[in-house]
MARGULUM-24827 format. One line per 8 residues: number of its first residue (from 1); for each residue x, y, z of C-alpha. Coordinates in steps of 0.05 Angstrom, whole numbers, plus 5000, padded with zeros to 4 digits. Example, Ala and Ser with C-alpha at 12.3 -4.5 7.8 and 13.67 -1.06 7.14 Angstrom:
MARGULUM-24827
1	5246/4910/5156 | 5273/4979/5143
//
This chain:
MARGULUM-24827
1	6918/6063/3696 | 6861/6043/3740 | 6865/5985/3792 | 6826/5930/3747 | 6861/5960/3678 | 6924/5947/3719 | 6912/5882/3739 | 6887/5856/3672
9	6949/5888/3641 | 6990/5843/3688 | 6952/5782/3685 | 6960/5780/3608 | 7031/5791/3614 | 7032/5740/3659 | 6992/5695/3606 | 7045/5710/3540
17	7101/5688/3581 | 7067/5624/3606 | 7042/5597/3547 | 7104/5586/3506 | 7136/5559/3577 | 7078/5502/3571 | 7082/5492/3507 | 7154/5474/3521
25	7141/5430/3584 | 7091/5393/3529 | 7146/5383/3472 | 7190/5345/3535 | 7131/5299/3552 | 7118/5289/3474 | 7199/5272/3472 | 7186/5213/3517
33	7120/5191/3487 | 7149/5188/3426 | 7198/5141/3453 | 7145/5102/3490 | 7099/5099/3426 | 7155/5078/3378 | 7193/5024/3425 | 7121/4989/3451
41	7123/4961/3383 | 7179/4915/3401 | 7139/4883/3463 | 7125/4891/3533 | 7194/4883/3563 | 7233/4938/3510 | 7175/4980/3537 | 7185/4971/3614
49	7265/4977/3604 | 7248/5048/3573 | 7202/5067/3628 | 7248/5042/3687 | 7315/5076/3653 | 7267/5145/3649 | 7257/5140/3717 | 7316/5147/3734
57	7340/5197/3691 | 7276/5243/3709 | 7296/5235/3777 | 7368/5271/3758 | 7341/5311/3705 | 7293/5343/3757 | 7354/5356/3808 | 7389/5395/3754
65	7331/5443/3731 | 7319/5457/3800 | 7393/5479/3815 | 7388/5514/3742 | 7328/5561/3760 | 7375/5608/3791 | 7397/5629/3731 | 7323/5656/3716
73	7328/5694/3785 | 7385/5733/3765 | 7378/5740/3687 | 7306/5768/3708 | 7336/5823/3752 | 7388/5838/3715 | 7333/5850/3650 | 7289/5891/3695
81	7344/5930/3712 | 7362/5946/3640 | 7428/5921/3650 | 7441/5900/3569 | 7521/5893/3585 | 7513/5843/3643 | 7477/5787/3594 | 7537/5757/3567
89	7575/5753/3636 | 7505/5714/3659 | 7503/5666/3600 | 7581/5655/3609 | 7561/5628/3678 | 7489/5582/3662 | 7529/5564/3608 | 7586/5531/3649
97	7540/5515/3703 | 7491/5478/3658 | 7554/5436/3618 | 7593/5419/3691 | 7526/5397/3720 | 7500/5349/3662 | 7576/5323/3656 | 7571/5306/3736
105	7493/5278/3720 | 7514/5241/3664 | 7581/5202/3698 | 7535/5191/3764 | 7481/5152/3722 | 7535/5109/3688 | 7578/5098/3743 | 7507/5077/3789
113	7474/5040/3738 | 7495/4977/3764 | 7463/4990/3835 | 7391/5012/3805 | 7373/4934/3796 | 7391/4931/3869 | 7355/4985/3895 | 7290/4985/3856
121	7286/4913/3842 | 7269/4911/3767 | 7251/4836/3731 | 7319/4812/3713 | 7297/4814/3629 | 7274/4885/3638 | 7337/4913/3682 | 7384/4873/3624
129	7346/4902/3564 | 7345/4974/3597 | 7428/4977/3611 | 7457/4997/3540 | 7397/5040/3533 | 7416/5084/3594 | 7487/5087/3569 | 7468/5121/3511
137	7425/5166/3547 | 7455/5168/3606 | 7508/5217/3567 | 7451/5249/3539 | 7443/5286/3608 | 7497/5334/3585 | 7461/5367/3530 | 7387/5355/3563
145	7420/5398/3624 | 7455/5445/3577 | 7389/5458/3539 | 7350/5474/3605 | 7405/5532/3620 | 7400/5568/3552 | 7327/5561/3555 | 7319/5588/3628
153	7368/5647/3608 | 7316/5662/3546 | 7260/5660/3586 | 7287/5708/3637 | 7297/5759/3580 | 7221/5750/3556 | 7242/5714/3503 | 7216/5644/3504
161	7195/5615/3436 | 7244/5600/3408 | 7270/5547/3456 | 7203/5524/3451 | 7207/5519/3371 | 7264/5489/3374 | 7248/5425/3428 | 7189/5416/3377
169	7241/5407/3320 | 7276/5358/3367 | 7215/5322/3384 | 7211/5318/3304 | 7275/5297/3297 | 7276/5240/3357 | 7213/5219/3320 | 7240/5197/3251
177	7319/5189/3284 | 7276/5133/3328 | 7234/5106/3270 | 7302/5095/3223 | 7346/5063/3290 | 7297/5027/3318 | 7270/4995/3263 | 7319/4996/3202
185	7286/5049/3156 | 7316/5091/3110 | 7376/5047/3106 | 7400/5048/3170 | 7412/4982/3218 | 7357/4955/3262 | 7397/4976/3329 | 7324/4953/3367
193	7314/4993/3442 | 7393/5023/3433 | 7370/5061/3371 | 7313/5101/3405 | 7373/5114/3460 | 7414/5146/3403 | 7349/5181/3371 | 7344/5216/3442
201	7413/5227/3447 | 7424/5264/3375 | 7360/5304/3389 | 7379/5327/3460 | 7450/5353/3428 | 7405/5393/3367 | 7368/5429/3422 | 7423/5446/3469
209	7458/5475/3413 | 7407/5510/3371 | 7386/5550/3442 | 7454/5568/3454 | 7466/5598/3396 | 7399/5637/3400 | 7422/5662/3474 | 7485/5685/3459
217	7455/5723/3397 | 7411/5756/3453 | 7476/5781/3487 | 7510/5817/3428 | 7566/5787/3425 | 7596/5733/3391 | 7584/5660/3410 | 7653/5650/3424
225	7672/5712/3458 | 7618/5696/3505 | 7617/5621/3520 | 7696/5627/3534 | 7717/5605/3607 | 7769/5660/3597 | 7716/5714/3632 | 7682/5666/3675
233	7658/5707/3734 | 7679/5657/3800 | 7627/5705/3844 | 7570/5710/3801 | 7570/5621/3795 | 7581/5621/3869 | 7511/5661/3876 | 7479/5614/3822
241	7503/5564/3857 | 7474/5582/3921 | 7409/5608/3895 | 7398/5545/3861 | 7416/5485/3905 | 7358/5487/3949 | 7313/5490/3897 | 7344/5431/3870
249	7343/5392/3935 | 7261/5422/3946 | 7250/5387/3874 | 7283/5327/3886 | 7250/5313/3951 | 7179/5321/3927 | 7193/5281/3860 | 7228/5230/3911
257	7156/5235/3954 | 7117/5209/3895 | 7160/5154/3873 | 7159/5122/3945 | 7081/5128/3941 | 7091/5086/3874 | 7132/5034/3908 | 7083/5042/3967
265	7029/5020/3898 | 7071/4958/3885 | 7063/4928/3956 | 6986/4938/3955 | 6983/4893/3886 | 6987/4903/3809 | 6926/4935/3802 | 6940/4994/3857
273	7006/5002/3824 | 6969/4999/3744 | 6910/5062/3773 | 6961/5094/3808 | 7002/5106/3742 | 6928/5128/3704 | 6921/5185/3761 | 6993/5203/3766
281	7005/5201/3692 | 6935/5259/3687 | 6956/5301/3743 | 7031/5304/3723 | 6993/5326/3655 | 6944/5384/3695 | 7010/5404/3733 | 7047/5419/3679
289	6998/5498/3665 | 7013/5513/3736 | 7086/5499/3731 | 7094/5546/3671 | 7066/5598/3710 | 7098/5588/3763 | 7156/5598/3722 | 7137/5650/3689
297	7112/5690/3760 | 7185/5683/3784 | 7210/5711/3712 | 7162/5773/3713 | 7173/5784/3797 | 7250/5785/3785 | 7233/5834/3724 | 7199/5883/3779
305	7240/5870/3828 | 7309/5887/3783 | 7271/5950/3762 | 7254/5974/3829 | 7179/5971/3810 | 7165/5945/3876 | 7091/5954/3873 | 7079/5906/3819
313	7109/5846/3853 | 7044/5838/3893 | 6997/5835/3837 | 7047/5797/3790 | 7050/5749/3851 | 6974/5745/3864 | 6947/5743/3800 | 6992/5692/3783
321	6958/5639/3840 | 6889/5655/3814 | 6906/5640/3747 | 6930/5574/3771 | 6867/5572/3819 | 6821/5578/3749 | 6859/5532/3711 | 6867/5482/3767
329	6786/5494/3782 | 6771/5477/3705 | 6813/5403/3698 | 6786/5393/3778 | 6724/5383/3741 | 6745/5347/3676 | 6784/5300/3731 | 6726/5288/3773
337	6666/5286/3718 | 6700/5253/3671 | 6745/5199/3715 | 6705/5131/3696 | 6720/5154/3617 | 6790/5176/3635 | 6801/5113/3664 | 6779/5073/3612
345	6816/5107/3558 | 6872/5072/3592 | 6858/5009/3607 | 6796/4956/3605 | 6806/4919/3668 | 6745/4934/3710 | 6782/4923/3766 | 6840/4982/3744
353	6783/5027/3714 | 6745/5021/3789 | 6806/5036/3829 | 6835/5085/3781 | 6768/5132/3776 | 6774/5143/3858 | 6843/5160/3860 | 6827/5209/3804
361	6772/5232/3841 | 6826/5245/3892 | 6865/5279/3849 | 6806/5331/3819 | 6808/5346/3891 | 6879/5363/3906 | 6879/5405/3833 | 6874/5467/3869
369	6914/5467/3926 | 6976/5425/3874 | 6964/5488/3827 | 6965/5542/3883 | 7037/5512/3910 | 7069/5513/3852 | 7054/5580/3840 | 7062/5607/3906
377	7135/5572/3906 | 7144/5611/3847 | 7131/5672/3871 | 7185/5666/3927 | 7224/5637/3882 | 7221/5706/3842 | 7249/5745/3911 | 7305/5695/3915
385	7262/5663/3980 | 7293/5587/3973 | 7319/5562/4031 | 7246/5562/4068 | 7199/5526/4017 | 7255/5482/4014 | 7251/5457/4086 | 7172/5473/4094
393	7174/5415/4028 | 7211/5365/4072 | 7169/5372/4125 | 7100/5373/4088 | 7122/5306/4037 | 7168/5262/4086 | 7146/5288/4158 | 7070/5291/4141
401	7052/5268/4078 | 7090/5203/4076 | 7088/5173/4145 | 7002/5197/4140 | 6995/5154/4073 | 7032/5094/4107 | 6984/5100/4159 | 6920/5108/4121
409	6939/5062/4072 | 6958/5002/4110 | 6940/5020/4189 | 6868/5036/4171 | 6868/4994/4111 | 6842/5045/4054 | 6898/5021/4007 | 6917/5054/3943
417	6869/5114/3963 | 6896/5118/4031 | 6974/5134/3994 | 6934/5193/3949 | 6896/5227/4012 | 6970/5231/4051 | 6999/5256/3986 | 6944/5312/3976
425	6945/5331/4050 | 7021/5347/4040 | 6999/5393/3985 | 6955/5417/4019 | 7002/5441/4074 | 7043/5468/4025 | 6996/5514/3989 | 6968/5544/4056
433	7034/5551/4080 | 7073/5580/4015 | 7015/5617/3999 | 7020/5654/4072 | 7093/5671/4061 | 7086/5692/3998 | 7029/5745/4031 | 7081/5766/4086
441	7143/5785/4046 | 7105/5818/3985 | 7065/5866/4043 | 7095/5935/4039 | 7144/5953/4093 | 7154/5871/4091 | 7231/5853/4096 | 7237/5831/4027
449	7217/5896/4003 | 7266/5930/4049 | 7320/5879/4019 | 7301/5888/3954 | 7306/5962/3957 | 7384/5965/3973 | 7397/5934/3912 | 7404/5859/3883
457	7467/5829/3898 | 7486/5768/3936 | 7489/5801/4004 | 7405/5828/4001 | 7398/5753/3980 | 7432/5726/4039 | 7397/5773/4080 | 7329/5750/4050
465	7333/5683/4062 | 7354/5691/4140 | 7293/5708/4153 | 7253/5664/4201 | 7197/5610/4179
//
């Protein structure tokens, strides 16, 4: 195979993978906009309570599949190394995993919900209306978590629709479950903003167990045989466990980055906080192609890497980034041609559709290097490299990124567009800098590829991510 044949072979791999990974990111934003959609109709504040309980339970819910993505690390390897027997023993362990992490989630939320109105500051109607609503899904947590396990262990074994079919079915689902709570159809009692709670609730445990079933039927054994605790292998979690915690705590601190620009919003005024949710929500939207394959870069590396095909990691790697340079190019200019129209599609106020077109012109502008990150992080992520991009994220968000929007923002008095410049120059770090390790340890001779070539157990891991920033 010739250099461009080989590349365009890759690249399309790269694409199949990626696809039914966004399609699936989708089908979770559709979950909550169905929420959002059916719950407006009962006024402003049932609305608000929704989107301030979300919050919070993104903000865990992010935590989790960041520790979780470990579990694509090792399934990959294990795949590319054609080791069939070692599934089950994997699943056994993101299965556990998954269930003791949503449990923990899930009696955090509820045992904290009392302190959110005193940390975020809610109006007293909307903080009252959202508490039974994040009891019910506050539990929900469990099977949301336990969902994200089976369907990282799919992925890693190439085998990603059918998690994807079935969060659709569970969007479905949520969607008339919501409709017959919230309203009283079909018979059943008008429960109001609790019902959607329970809608979520029932759907999240549908999906959690529908892809468990479909990953253990990928190990060849029987569902019970292999989701037993009775086999549970204590070193294997461990590594998991390691692998995936500063991933977690890299995820966590950049979701935490953008919320504090939001609250940053709310002491500018209303209408800084009202354009700042129009750009946000469209760039959370755009970062949702990169982020698939991003994911499915780390899938495909740990394929290579677990079959020793050493070579390919490179141009897995590298094709991966410009793929999420082109797409990232492309909604650049949708973003920045089409802001004013964007805008508008959202709200009326001229004031909101003025402020809201420059901080989406601010976003077109950061598309590329938020896309490029992403990947890049994926790419390490795919040699088991965690510990850096964890710290380099800490420094580029709350060393750099936050303390420059402060100062932008309110020193030099640029406002709301002041927050969005500080935020994009932290991506911007990030890319050049992720970007540039991701170069150095996929170079031949580099000291992943020495690690890598002893074999890929926990101790070529630990010896991985000693290396120096």
């Amino acid at each position: 195979m010739n250099f461009h044949a080989h590349w365009r072979a890759e690249l399309r791999a790269t694409v199949l993978l990626a696809l039914p990974i966004v399609f699936g990111q989708a089908g979770q934003m559709l979950m909550g906009l169905t929420d959002s959609v059916i719950v407006g109709r009962l006024g402003p504040v049932p609305l608000a309570a929704v989107a301030f309980a979300n919050t919070a339970l993104t903000t865990l819910m992010v935590f989790g599949i960041g520790l979780l993505t470990s579990i694509g690390v090792v399934g990959s390897r294990e795949h590319g190394a054609g080791n069939l027997n070692g599934r089950a023993r994997i699943l056994r362990a993101a299965f556990w995993l998954s269930v003791s992490l949503g449990t923990c989630l899930a009696i955090a939320i509820n045992a904290l919900q009392g302190c959110l109105g005193d940390w975020f500051h809610p109006p007293a109607d909307v903080f009252e209306a959202a508490q039974p609503y994040l009891s019910v899904t506050g539990w929900s947590l469990l099977p949301a978590i336990g969902y994200f396990g089976a369907k990282i262990f799919c992925e890693s074994l190439n085998c990603p629709l059918a998690p994807m079919w079935f969060l659709f079915g569970g969007v479905m689902l949520n969607l008339i479950l919501a409709s017959a709570l919230v309203f009283g159809w079909f018979g059943f009692p008008a429960l109001g903003l609790v019902g959607s709670g329970w809608a979520t609730a029932i759907s999240r445990w549908f999906t959690f167990a529908a892809t468990t079933w479909y990953a253990c039927s990928l190990t060849g054994e029987s569902w019970r045989r292999t989701l037993l605790p009775a086999g549970l292998d204590q070193g294997l979690l461990g590594r998991l466990l390691r692998l995936g915690a500063p991933v977690a705590f890299q995820y966590l601190g950049e979701v935490a980055a953008f919320n504090f620009g939001a609250v940053m919003m709310g002491w500018i005024g209303t209408i800084a906080l009202a354009a700042h949710q129009i750009a946000i929500s469209c760039a959370a939207l755009t970062f949702m192609f990169p982020l698939g394959v991003s994911q499915a870069v780390a899938v495909r590396i740990g394929h290579a890497v677990g079959g020793r095909a050493l070579r390919r990691v490179p141009v897995i790697g590298f094709t991966g980034i410009g793929l999420s340079a082109a797409l990232m190019l492309a909604f650049a200019g949708i973003l920045g041609f089409g802001r004013h129209a964007i805008a508008l599609a959202f709200n009326a106020d001229p004031a909101v559709v003025s402020l809201a077109g420059r901080l989406l012109l601010i976003a077109a502008l950061f598309q590329l290097a938020d896309g490029v990150q992403v990947t890049a992080a994926g790419v390490l992520r795919g040699l088991a490299d965690v510990r850096a991009p964890m710290l380099l994220g800490y420094l580029f968000y709350w060393v750099v990124a936050i303390p420059l929007a402060s100062l932008i923002a309110f020193h030099f008095g640029q406002g709301a567009s002041g927050i969005w410049i500080g935020l994009a120059t932290g991506l911007l770090l990030a890319a050049v800098t992720l970007t540039g390790r991701a170069f150095a340890l996929t170079r031949p001779g580099s000291l992943s590829v020495r690690a890598y070539q002893a074999g890929t157990a926990g101790p070529e891991d630990r010896a991985r991510n000693s290396a120096p920033v």
